[in-house]
N, C-alpha and C positions, 0 to 999 in steps of 0.2 A: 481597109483592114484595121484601121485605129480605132473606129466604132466597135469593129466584133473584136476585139481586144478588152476595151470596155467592158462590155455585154459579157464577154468569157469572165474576165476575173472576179466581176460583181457575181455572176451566180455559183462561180465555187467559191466564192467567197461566204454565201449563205447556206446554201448546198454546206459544205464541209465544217462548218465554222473555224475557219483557216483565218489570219488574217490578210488583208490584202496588200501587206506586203510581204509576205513571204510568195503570195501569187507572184506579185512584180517579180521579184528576184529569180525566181524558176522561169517567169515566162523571158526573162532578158537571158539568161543561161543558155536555153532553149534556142535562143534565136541567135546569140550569137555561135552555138553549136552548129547547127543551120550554114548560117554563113560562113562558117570555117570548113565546112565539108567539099566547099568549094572552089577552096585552092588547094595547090598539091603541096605547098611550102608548109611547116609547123608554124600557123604564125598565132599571134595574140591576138585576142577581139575581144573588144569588150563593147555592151549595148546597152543605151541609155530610154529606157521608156516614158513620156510625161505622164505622173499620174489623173493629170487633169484632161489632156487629149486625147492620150493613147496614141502619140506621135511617137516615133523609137529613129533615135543615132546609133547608129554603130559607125564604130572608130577600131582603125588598127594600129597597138602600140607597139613600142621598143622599150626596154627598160634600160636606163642611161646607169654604163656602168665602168669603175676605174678605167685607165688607161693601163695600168702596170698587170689589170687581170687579164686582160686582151679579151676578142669575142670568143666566147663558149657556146652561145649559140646565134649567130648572123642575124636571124628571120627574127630576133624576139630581142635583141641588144643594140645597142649605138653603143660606141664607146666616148667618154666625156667631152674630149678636145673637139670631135666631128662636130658631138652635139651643139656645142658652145661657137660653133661657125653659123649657125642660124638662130642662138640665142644664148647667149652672155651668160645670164640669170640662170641657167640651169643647172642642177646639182647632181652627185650621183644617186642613186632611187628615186629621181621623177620619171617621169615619160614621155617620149616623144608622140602623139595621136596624129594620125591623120586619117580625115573625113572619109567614108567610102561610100559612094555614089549609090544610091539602093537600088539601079539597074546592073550595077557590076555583081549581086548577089540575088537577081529574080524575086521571084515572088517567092515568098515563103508564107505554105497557108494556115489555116486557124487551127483545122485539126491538126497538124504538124504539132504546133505549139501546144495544142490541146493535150496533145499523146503526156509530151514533158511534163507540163504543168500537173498533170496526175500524178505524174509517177513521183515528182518534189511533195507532190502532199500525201502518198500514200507513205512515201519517207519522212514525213515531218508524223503524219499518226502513230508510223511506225517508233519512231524518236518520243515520243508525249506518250504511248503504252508502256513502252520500256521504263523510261522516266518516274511514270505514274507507279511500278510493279515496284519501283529500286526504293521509290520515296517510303514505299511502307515497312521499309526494315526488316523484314521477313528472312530469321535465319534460314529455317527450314521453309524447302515448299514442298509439295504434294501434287501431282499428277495425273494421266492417264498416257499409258503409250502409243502413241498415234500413230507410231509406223519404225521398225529399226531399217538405216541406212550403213551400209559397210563396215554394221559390228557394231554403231554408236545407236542408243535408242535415243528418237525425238520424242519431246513430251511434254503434253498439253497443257500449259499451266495457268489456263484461264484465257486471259486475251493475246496471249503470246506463246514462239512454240521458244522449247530450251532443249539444248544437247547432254546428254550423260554419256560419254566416251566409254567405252569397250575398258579403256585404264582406269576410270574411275567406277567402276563397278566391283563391286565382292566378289574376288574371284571365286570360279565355279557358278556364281549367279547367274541364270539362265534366264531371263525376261524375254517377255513377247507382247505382242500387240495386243494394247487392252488391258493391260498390267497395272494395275495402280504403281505406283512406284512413289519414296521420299526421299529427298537427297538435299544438300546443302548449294549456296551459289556460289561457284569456284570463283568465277570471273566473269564479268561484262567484254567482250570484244565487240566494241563498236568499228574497225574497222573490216570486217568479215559481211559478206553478205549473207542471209540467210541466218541460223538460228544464232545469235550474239550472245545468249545467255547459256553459261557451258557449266554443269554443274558433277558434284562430286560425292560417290557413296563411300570412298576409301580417306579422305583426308581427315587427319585427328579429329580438327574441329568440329567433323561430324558427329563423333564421340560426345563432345562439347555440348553441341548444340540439342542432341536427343535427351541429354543428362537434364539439361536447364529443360526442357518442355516437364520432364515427368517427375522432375524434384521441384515443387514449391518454393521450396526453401533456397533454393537457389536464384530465383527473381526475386525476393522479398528479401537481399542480402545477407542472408541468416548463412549462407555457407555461399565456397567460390572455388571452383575447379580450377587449380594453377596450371595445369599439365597435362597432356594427353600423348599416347605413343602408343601406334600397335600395328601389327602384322597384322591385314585386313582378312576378316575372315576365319582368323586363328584365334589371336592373341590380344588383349590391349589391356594398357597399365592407365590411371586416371588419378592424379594425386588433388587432394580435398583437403579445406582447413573449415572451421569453423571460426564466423566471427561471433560466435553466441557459446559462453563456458557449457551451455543446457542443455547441446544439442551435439549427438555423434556424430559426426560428419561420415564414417563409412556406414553406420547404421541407418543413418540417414538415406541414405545411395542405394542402400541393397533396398531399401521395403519392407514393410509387414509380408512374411512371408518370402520376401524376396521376389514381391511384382515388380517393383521398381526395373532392380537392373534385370531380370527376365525380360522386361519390355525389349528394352536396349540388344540387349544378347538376340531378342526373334528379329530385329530389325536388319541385325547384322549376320544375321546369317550362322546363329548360334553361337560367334565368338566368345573365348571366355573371358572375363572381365574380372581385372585385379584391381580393389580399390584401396589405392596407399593414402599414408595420412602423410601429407605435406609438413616438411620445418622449411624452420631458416637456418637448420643448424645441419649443411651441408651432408657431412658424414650420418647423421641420423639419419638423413630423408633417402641417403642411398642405401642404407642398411633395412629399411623399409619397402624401399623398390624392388631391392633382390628376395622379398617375399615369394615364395614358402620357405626360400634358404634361412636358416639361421646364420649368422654371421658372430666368428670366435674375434676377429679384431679386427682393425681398420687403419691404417696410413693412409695421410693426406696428401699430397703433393700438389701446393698450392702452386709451383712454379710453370707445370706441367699440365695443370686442370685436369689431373687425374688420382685417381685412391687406387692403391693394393687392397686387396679383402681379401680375408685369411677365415676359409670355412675348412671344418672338417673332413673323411672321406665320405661317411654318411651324403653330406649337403652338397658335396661339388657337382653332381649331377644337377641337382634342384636349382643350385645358383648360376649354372651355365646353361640350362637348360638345352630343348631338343634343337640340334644345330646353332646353337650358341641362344636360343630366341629367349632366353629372360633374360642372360645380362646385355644384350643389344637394348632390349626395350626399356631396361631400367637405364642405362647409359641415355637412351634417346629421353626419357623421362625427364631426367636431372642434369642433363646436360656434362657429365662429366666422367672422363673414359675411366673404367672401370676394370681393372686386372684383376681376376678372382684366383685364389691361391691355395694348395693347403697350407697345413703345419709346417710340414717338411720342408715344402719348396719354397715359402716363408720365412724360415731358419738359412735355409741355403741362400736366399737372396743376401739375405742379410750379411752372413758372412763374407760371402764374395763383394757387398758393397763396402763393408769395414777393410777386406783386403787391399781393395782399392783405394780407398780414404788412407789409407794406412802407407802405402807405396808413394801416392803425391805427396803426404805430408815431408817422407822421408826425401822424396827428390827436389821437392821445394823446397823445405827451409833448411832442410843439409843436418840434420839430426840422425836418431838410430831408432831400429823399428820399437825400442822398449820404450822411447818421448813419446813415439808416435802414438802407440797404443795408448798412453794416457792421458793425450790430448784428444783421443775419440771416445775412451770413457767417460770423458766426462762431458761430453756430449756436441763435443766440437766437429765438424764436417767439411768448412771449407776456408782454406785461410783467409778470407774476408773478414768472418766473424775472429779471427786472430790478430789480425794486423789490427781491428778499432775496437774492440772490447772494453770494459773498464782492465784497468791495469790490477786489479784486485779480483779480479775473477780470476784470472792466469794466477797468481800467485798463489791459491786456494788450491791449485793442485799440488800434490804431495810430491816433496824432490825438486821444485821449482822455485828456485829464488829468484830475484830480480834481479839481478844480473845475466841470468840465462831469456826471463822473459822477456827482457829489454832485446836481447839479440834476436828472441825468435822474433819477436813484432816488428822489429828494423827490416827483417831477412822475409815476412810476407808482406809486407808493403813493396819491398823492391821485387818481390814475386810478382804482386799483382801489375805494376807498373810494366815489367817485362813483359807480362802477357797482354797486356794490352795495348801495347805497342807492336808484337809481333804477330798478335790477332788483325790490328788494322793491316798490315803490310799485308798480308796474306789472304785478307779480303779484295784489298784494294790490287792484288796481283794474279787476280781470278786462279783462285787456288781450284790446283787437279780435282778438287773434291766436288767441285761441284760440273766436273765436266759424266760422275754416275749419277746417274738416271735412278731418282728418285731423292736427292740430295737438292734442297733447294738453300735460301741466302740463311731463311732461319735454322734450321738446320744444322746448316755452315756455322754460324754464329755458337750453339749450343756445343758442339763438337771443336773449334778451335778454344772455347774455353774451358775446354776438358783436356787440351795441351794437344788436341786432335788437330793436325796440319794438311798431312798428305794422304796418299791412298794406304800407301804402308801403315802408317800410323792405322788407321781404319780397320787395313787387314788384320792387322796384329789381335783385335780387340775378339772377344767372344760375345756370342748374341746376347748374353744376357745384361753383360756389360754395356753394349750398344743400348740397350732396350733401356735400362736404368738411365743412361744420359740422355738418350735423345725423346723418349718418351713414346717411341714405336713401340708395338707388339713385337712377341720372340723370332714369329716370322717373318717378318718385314725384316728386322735386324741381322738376321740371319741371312735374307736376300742381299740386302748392302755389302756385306761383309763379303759374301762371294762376287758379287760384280766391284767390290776393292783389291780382290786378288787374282783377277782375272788376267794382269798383264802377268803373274807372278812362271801363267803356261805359255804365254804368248814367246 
């Protein structure tokens, strides 16, 4: 058998232009496969071939492992002390081998080995095609469908098949055999057998990726897509700057005529495409996104990573779009939650936030609501900013001397220190609040630094108040609030 050993690996070795040691390694695989088939124990074998003879040892080991781990598995472990009663020198991760007699494992024949040694090199082709497909960078690939399997279509993309999943398709999109089809590469799964290359018609980047093929300008870095978000199929928003003063970046996008993004839009399935023009100046880019809306004003909330928008009654339709779908996809756009508001309800926050501000001040630094009022006129919000302030800013309000401002700055320092003192204790004494359900540690945090402790406290608050501290929507808040008064029926 060591001669056709030989003889075998030398002619796939020419045969395939394989190397021949990757032959070796499959044909030792092989063989010690073979010879483990024929014992009933799970043991370890490992098989040694000379490349010069074509002579092969197989040996069956033990992996020498602590004493404190015990055996995990008998047939395939020694544990150290055992081992070191037959050799001193041994440590934990060597191994213990012993020889095994090549009558105690029969004959095992050429085709046997033959079968394996194919299948290692039709895996190793299959490994050097994928490899070869991934080297050439290829955002977008292009197709035929060679056959749909259980909703997903397989599709032939040269020398290799790839998967488009049933989820990553445009929904409503209807493909069949024979289909030309273009789609992006999700992911390599190399450990799956069968098609590893799984790709995607709904992810943004898709977006991304058709944009740069049929803008020039885009590969030649004259402009650069920051962003992409869309409801596949419907909707997608695509934010563009321009690194050239010369050149319009949404002009640029749409085409002469509007070939450009008509390409993109037949690709997808007639989706309609909104092209924003990208800043860095936050509140702009989202007043941008919420395009066709006009936007009357904007708060930031940088603590929150969220803005109020405050459109008219004309625009609130436009700016929330059908089932919420434009301020979703401008929020997914810009990355930052987005509460669209009108006038009114804008006025109304507002007030109810000043009432509030208005109320702590009074029950914090022990004043009367007409201080208080004037310390939110002029633009002051939480006694942070009062306790370390210049001391001439405080004095700058009318009716405040420094005598008064010296007590109020004493009285929010000893504010803040109290509260964060009884914040930690209440952390650290796994407060009720976080035993509702939808109440986590930050949360927690945000809410006992709004003097929020218990469920009561909680309950007491109205959603919009909730909504204002914690940075929930009206109806999330509104949920909280009744699973914190729930023991109030119990």
């Amino acid at each position: 058998m060591s001669r056709e050993i030989l003889m075998l690996v030398d002619a796939l070795a020419r045969e395939k232009n394989v190397a021949h040691e990757i032959i070796f390694g499959a044909l030792e695989e092989a063989l010690a496969y073979a010879i483990k088939k024929r014992f009933k124990e799970d043991i370890d074998i490992k098989v040694f071939i000379s490349k010069e003879t074509g002579k092969h040892e197989a040996v069956r080991r033990w992996l020498v492992v602590p004493d404190e781990d015990g055996l995990q598995d008998p047939d395939k472990q020694e544990m150290l002390s055992d081992a070191r009663e037959t050799n001193p020198d041994i440590r934990v991760g060597d191994y213990i081998e012993e020889s095994l007699d090549p009558e105690d494992f029969g004959r095992i024949s050429a085709q046997v080995a033959k079968q394996a040694i194919l299948q290692r090199i039709r895996d190793a082709e299959k490994e050097q095609i994928l490899n070869d497909f991934l080297s050439r960078g290829e955002n977008i690939i292009s197709g035929s469908i060679k056959r749909i399997d259980k909703g997903d279509a397989i599709v032939d993309i040269g020398r290799i098949e790839a998967r488009l999943p049933r989820s990553e398709m445009i929904p409503r999109e209807n493909l069949r055999m024979g289909d030309r089809v273009r789609a992006m590469v999700l992911k390599v799964d190399r450990n799956v057998r069968g098609q590893q290359v799984i790709l995607s018609r709904v992810s943004p980047h898709f977006i991304i990726y058709l944009f740069e093929n049929e803008v020039p300008e885009i590969e030649q870095g004259l402009l650069e897509i920051k962003a992409a978000a869309h409801d596949p199929g419907i909707r997608a928003k695509i934010a563009v700057v321009s690194n050239d003063k010369r050149i319009d970046p949404i002009g640029t996008c749409v085409g002469v005529r509007g070939l450009r993004v008509s390409a993109v839009r037949n690709e997808l399935g007639g989706e309609q495409i909104d092209i924003v023009l990208w800043s860095n100046d936050p509140a702009q880019f989202v007043i941008g996104a919420l395009a066709p809306a006009n936007v009357e004003s904007i708060v930031v909330d940088e603590n929150n990573h969220s803005m109020d928008v405050v459109v008219d009654d004309e625009n609130l339709p436009k700016a929330i779009g059908v089932k919420g779908q434009n301020v979703r996809l401008a929020s997914e756009l810009t990355g930052w939650k987005i509460n669209i508001m009108t006038s009114e309800e804008s006025i109304k926050r507002q007030e109810t936030e000043r009432l509030r501000i208005v109320s702590y001040f009074v029950k914090k630094l022990s004043i009367n609501t007409d201080e208080a009022n004037l310390l939110v006129d002029n633009g002051f919000s939480g006694i942070e900013e009062i306790a370390y302030v210049p001391l001439q800013e405080l004095l700058e309000i009318k009716y405040f001397d420094e005598e008064f401002v010296n007590k109020l700055r004493s009285r929010a320092r000893n504010a803040l220190l109290t509260e964060a003192l009884v914040q930690e204790e209440n952390i650290e004494s796994d407060s009720d609040l976080l035993k509702i359900d939808g109440v986590d540690q930050e949360l927690l945090t945000k809410l006992t630094a709004h003097g929020i402790f218990t469920k009561d406290d909680l309950a007491e608050l109205d959603s919009e108040e909730l909504s204002e501290i914690s940075g929930l929507s009206l109806e999330k808040s509104s949920d909280l609030i009744m699973l914190a008064r729930a023991h109030w029926f119990e």
